[in-house]
VOROMI-752424 format. One record per residue: residue number from 1; x, y, z of N, C-alpha, C in turn. Coordinates in steps of 0.2 Angstrom, whole numbers, always signed. Layout:
! VOROMI-752424
num,n_X,n_Y,n_Z,ca_X,ca_Y,ca_Z,c_X,c_Y,c_Z
NUM,X,Y,Z,X,Y,Z,X,Y,Z .
...
This chain:
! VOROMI-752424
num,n_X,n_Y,n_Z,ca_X,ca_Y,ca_Z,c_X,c_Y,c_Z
1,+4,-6,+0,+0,+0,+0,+4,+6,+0 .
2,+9,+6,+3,+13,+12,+3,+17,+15,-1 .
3,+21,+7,-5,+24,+8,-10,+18,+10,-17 .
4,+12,+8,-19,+8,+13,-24,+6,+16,-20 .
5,+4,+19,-15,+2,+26,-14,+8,+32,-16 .
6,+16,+30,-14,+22,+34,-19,+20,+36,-26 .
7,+21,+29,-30,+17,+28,-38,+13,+34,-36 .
8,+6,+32,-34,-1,+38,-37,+4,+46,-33 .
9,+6,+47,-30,+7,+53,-27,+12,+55,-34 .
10,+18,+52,-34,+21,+54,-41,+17,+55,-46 .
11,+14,+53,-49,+10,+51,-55,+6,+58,-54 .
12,+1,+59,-49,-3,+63,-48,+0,+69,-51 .
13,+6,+72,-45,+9,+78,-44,+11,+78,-52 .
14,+14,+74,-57,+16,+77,-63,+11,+79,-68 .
15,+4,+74,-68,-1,+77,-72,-6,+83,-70 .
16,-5,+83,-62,-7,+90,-61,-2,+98,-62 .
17,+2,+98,-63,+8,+100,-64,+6,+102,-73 .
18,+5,+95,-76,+2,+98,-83,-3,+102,-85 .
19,-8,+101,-79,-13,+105,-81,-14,+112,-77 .
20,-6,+114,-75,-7,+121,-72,-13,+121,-64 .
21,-11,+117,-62,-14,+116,-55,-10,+118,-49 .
22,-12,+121,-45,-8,+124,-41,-5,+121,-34 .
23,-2,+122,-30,+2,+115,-26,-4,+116,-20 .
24,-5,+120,-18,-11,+120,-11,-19,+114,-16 .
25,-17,+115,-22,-23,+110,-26,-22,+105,-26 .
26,-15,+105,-27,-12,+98,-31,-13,+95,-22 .
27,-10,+98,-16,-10,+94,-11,-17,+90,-6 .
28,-23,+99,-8,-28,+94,-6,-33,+92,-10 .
29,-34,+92,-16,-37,+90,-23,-34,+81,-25 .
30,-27,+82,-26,-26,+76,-27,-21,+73,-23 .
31,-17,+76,-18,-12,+71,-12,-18,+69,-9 .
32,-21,+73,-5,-26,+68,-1,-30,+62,-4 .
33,-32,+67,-8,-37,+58,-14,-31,+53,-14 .
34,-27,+54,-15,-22,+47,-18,-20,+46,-12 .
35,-20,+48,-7,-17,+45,+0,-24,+43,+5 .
36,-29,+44,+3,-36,+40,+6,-38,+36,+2 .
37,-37,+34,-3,-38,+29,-7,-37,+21,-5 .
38,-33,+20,+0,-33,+14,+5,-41,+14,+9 .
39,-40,+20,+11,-48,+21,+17,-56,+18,+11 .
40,-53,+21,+7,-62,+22,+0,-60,+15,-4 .
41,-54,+12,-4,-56,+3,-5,-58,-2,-2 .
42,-55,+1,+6,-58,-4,+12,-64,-4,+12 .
43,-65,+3,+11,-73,+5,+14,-77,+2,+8 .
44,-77,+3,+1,-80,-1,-3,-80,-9,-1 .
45,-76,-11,-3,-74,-18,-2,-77,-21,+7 .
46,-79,-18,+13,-80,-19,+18,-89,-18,+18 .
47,-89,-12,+14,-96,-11,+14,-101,-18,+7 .
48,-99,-21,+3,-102,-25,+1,-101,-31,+1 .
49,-95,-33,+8,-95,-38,+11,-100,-39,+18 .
50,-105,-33,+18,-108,-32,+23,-106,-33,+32 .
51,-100,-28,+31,-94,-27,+38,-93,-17,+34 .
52,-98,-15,+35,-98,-8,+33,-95,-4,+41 .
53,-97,-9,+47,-94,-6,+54,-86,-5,+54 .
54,-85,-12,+51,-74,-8,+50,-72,+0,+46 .
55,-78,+1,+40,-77,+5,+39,-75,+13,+45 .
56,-82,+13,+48,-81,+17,+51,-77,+17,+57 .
57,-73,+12,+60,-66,+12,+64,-61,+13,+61 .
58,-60,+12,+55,-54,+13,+50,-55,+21,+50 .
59,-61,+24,+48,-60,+32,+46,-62,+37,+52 .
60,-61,+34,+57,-59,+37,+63,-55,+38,+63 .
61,-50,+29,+66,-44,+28,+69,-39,+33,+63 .
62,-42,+33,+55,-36,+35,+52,-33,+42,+53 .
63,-42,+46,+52,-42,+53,+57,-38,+58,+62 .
64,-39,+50,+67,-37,+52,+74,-28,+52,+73 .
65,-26,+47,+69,-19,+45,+68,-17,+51,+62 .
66,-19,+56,+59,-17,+58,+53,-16,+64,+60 .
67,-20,+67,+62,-20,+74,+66,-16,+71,+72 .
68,-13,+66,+75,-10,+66,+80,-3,+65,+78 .
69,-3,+57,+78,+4,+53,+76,+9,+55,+70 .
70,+4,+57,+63,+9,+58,+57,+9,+64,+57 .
71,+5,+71,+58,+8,+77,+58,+11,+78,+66 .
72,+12,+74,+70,+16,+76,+75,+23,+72,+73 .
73,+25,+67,+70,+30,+65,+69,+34,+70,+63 .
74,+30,+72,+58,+32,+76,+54,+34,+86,+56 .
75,+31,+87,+61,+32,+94,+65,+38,+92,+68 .
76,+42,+84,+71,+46,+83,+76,+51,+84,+70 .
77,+49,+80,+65,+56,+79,+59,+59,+85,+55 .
78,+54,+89,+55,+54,+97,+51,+59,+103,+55 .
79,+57,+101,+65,+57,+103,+69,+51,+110,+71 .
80,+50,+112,+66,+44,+118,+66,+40,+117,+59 .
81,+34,+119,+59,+31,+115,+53,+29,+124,+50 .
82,+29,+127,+46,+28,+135,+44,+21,+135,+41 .
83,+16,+138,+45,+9,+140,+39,+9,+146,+38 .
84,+10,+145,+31,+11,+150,+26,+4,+152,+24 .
85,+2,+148,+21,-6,+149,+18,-13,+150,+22 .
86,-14,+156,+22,-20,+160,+24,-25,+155,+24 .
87,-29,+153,+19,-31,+147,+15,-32,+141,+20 .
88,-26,+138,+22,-25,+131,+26,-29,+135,+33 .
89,-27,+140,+36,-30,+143,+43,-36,+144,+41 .
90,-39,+147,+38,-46,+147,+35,-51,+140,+34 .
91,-48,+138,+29,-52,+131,+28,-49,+125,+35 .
92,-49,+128,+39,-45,+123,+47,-52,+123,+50 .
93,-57,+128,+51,-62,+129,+53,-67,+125,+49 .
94,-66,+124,+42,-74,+119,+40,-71,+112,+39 .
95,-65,+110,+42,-63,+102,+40,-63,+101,+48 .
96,-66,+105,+53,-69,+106,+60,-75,+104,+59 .
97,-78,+107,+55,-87,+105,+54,-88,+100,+51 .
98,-84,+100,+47,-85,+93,+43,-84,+88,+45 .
99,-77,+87,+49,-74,+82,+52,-80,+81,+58 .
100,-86,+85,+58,-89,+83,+66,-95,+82,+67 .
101,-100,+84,+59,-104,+83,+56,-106,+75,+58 .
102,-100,+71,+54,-106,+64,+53,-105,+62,+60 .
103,-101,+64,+63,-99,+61,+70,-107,+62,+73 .
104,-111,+68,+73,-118,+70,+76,-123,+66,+73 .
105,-122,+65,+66,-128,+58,+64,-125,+51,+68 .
106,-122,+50,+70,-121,+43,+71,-122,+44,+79 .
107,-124,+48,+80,-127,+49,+89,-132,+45,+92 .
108,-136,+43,+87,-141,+36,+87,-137,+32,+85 .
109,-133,+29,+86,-131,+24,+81,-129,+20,+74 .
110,-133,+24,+71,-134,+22,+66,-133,+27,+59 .
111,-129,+26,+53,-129,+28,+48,-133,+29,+40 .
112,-138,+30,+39,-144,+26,+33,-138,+31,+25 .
113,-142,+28,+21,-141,+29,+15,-142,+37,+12 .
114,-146,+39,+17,-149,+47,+17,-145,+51,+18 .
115,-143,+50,+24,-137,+53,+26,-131,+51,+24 .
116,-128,+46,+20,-121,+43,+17,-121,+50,+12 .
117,-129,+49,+8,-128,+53,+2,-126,+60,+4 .
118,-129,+61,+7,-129,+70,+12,-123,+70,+12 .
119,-117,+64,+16,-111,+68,+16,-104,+66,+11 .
120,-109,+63,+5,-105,+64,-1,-106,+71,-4 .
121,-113,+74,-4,-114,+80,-7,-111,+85,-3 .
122,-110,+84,+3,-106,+91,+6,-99,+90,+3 .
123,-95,+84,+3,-89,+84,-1,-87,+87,-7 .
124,-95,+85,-8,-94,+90,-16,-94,+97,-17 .
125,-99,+98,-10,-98,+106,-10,-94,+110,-10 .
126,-91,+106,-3,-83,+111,-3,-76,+110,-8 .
127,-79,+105,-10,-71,+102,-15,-74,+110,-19 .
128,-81,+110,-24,-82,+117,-29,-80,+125,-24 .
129,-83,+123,-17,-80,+129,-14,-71,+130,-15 .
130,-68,+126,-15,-60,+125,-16,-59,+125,-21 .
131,-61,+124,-30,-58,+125,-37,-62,+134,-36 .
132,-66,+136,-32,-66,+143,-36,-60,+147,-32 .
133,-56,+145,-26,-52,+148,-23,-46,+150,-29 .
134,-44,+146,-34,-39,+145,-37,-35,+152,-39 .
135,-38,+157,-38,-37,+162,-43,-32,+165,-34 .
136,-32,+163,-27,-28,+164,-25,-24,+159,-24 .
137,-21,+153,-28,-18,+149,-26,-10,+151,-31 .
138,-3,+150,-31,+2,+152,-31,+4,+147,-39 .
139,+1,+148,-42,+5,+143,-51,+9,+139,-52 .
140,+10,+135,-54,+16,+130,-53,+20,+130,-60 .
141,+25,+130,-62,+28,+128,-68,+24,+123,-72 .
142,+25,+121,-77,+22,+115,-79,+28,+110,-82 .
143,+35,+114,-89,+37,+108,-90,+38,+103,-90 .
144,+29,+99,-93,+30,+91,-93,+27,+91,-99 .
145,+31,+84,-104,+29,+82,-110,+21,+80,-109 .
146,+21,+78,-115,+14,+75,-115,+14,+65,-114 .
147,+23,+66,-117,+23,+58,-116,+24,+55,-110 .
148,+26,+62,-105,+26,+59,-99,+21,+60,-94 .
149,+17,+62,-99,+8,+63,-95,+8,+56,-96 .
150,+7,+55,-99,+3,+47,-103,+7,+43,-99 .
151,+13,+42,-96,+17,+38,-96,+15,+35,-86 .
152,+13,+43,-83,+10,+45,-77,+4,+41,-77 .
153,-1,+42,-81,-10,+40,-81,-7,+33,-82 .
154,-1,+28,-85,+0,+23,-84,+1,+20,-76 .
155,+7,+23,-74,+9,+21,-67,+2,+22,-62 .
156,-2,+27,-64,-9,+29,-60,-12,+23,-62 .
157,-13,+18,-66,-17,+14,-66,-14,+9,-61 .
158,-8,+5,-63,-4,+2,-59,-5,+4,-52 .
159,-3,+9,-52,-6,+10,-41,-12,+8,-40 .
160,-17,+10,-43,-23,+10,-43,-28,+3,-40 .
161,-22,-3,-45,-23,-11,-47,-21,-12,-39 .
162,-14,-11,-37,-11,-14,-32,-16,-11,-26 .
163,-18,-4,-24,-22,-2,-19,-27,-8,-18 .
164,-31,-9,-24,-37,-15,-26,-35,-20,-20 .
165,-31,-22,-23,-28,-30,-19,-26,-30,-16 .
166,-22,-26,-13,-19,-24,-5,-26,-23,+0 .
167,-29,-19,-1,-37,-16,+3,-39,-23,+5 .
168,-40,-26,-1,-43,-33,-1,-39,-40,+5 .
169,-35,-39,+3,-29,-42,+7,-30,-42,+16 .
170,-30,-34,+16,-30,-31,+22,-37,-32,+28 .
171,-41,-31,+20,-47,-34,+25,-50,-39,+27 .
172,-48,-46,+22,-48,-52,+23,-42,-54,+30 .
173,-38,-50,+32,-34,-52,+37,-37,-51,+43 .
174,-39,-42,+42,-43,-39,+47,-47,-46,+52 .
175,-52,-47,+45,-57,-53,+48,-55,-56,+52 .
176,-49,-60,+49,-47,-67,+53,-45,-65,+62 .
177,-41,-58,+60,-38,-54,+67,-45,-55,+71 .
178,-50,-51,+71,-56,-51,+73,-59,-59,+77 .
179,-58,-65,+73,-60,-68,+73,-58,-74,+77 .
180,-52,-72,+77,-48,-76,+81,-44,-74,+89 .
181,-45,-67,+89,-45,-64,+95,-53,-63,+99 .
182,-58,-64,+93,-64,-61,+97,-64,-54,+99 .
183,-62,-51,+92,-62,-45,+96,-70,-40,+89 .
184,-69,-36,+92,-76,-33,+84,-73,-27,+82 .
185,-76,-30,+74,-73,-24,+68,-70,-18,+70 .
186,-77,-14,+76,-76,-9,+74,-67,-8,+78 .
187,-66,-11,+83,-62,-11,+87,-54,-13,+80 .
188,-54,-16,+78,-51,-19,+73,-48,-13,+67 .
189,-54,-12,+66,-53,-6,+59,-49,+1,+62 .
190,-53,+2,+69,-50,+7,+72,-43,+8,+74 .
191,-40,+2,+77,-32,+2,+78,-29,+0,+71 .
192,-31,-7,+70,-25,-12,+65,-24,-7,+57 .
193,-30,-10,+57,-33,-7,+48,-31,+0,+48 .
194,-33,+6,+54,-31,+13,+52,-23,+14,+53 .
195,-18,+10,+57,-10,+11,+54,-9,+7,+49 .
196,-13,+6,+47,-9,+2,+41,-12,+10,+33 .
197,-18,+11,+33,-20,+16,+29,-17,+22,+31 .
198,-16,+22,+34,-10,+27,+37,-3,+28,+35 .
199,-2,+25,+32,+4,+22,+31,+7,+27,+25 .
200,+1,+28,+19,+4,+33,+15,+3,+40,+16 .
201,+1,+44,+22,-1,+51,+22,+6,+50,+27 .
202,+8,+46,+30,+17,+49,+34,+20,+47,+28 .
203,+23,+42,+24,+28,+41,+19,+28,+48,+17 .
204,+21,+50,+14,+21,+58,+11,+26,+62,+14 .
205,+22,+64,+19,+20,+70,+23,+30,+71,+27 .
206,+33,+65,+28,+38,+65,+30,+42,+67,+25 .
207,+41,+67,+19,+46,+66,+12,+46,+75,+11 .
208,+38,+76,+10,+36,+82,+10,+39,+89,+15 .
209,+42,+86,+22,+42,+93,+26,+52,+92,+28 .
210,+55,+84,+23,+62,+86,+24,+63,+90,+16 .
211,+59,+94,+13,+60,+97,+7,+57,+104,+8 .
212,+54,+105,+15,+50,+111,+16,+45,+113,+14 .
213,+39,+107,+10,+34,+109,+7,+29,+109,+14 .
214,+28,+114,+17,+22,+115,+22,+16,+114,+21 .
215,+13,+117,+14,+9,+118,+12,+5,+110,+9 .
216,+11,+105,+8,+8,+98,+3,+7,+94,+11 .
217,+11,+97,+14,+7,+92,+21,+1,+95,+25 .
218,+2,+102,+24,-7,+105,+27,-13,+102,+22 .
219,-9,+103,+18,-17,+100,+11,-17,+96,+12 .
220,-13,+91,+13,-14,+82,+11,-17,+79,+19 .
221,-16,+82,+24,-20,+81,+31,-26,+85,+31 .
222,-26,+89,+30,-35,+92,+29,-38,+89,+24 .
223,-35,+85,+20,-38,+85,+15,-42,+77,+15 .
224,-35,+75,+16,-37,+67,+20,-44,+64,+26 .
225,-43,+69,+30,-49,+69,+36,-56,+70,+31 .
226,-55,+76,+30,-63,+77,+26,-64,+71,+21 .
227,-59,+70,+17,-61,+66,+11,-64,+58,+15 .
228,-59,+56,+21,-62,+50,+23,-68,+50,+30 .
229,-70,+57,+32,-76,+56,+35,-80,+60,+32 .
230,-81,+60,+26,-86,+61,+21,-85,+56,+15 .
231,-83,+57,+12,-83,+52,+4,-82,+47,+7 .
232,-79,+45,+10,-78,+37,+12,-83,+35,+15 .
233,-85,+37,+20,-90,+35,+23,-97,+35,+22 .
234,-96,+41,+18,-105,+42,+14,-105,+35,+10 .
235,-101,+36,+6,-99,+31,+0,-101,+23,+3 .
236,-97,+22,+8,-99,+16,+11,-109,+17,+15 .
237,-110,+18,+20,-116,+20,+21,-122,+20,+14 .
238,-119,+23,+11,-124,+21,+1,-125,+14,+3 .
239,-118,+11,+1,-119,+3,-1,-122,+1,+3 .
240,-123,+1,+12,-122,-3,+14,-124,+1,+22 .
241,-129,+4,+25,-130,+8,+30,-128,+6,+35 .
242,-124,+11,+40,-119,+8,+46,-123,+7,+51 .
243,-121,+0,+57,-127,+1,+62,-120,+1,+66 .
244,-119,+2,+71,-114,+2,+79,-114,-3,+81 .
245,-110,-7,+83,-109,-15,+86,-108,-13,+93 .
246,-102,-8,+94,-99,-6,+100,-99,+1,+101 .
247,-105,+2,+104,-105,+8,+107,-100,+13,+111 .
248,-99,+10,+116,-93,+12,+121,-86,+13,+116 .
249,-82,+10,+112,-79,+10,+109,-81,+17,+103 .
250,-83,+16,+101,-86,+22,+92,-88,+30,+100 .
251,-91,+31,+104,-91,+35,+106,-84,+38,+111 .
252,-81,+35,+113,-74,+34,+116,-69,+39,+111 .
253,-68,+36,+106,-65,+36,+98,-69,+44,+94 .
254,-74,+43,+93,-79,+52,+94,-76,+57,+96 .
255,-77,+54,+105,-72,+62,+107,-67,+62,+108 .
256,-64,+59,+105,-55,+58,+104,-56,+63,+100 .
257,-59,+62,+93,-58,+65,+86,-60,+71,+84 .
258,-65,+75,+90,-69,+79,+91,-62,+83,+92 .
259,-58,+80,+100,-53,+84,+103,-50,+86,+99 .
260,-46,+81,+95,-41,+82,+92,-43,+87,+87 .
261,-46,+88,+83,-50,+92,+76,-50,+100,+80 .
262,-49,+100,+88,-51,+106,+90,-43,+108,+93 .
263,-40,+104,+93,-33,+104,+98,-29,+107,+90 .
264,-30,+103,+85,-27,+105,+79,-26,+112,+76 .
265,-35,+113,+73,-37,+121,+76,-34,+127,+79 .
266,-33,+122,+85,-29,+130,+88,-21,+132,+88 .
267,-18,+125,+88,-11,+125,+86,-10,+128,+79 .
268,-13,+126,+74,-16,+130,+68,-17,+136,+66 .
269,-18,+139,+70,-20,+146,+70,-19,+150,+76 .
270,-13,+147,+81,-12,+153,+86,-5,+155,+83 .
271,-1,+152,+79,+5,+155,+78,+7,+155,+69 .
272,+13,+157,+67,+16,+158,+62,+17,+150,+60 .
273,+17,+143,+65,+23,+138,+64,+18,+136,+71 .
274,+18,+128,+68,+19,+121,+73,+24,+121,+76 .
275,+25,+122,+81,+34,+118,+85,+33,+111,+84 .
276,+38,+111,+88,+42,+105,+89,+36,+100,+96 .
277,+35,+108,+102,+29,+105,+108,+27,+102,+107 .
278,+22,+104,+99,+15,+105,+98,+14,+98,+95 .
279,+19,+99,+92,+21,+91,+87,+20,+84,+95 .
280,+24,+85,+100,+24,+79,+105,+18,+80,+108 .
281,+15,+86,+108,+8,+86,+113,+1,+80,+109 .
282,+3,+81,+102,-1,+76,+96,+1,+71,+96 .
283,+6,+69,+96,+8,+62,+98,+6,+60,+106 .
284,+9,+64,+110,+5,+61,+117,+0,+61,+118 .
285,-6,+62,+113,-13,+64,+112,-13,+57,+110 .
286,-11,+54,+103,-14,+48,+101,-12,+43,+105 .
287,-6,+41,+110,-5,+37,+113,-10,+36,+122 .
288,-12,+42,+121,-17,+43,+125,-23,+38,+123 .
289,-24,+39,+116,-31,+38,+113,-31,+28,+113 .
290,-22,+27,+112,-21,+21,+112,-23,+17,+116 .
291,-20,+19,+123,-21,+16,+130,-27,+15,+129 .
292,-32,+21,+128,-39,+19,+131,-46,+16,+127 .
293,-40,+16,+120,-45,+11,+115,-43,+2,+117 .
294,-37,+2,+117,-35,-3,+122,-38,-7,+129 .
295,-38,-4,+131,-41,-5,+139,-49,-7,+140 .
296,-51,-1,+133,-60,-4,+133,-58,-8,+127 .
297,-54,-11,+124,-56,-18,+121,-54,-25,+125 .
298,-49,-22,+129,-48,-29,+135,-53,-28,+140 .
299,-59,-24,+144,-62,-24,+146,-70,-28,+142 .
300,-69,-26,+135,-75,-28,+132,-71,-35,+131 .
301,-68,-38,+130,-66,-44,+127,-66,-51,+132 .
């Protein structure tokens, strides 16, 4: 998975590069797409296997791991993370609302198709509210052949094949993990499955902040949260309505992801720059969340 999620990031960044797209676009229009594209396979493939509930522990756990563990690892490697972009502080307040949106429908337990659709169509909103921002986003050179457009939408199918397989792979493990532990999906998807789908927004995000692109790891973490608790999750809910196995756990896990979206936020936007603090305070956040995801699955088990 990590190794084509490289592929699609490559691939991506050079055909968007051809079409004059801009890097705050390119990060959260297309890094994030190609770095959630683990979460929106699983989520397919889980949800018409009728186990649509790992879905929703995978786009928690992935969430709660993108805003802690990878941009705190990434603020530690950089040593101070720079936001530069007006823009990423702005849009930090609706990947707040949206990141907490579906969280208030599943307050009944349950997910229907109505709602899945609802929180596709907001995905859609905001992605059109973010292509008309373009006119303040910074141009990118283009010099790329055409042959080496075409040679990219090759490598882009390739990742695409291998993600297929892997997801599949991953979730057929999942199962057995669950099944041989006795432990339940949601629990499962939430720890196992969300480090592993995690996997390509730090290879990124890590590669991205020893080069100094701030801006490809703001986009590709805001962009990632939204994309997987809207499009992934709407997406899956269409096929396949979520119902809550483990209450205790998904509510636990909730206001983990509530906090952290608000802890983000302010780190975000109280200064020029993430420290190096702020980076270990998200980390000792996630291992917080670990301990006590932990605990209530030995407790429930």
């Amino acid at each position: 998975m990590a190794k084509s999620a490289q592929i699609l990031i490559k691939s991506l960044t050079i055909i968007s590069r051809f079409f004059h797209l801009s890097e705050f676009a390119i990060s959260f229009l297309l890094m994030a797409t190609a770095t959630s594209l683990p979460e929106l396979m699983i989520g397919i493939n889980a949800a018409l296997a009728n186990e649509s509930v790992l879905v929703l522990g995978n786009v928690i756990g992935s969430n709660i791991i993108d805003l802690s563990l990878v941009i705190g690892i990434s603020i530690i490697i950089a040593r101070n993370l720079r936001v530069r972009s007006t823009i990423a502080k702005r849009d930090s307040l609706y990947m707040l609302v949206l990141g907490s949106f579906p969280l208030v429908l599943l307050a009944d337990g349950y997910l229907g198709r109505l709602e899945g659709f609802a929180l596709v169509c907001f995905y859609i909103l905001y992605i059109s509210r973010l292509l008309k921002q373009k006119a303040e986003f910074k141009s990118l050179e283009n010099g790329i052949s055409k042959k080496n457009v075409i040679t990219n939408f090759i490598l882009f199918g390739i990742g695409i094949a291998i993600l297929l397989g892997c997801s599949k792979l991953l979730l057929v493990s999942s199962e057995r993990i669950a099944l041989n532990l006795n432990l339940s999906l949601t629990f499962v998807g939430l720890i196992l499955v969300a480090m592993g789908t995690s996997m390509p927004e730090l290879i990124f995000e890590t590669q991205a902040v020893l080069k100094s692109r701030s801006e490809l790891v703001l986009g590709d973490i805001m962009g990632s949260v939204i994309t997987n608790i809207n499009l992934v999750l709407g997406i899956a809910a269409i096929i396949n309505p979520i119902q809550i196995q483990n209450p205790s756990i998904f509510y636990s896990s909730a206001i983990f992801m509530v906090v952290i979206l608000i802890l983000f936020n302010i780190f975000l936007r109280s200064e020029r720059k993430l420290d190096t603090v702020e980076g270990i305070i998200l980390i000792l956040v996630y291992i917080s969340f670990l301990i006590l995801e932990l605990t209530i699955g030995f407790i429930n088990h």
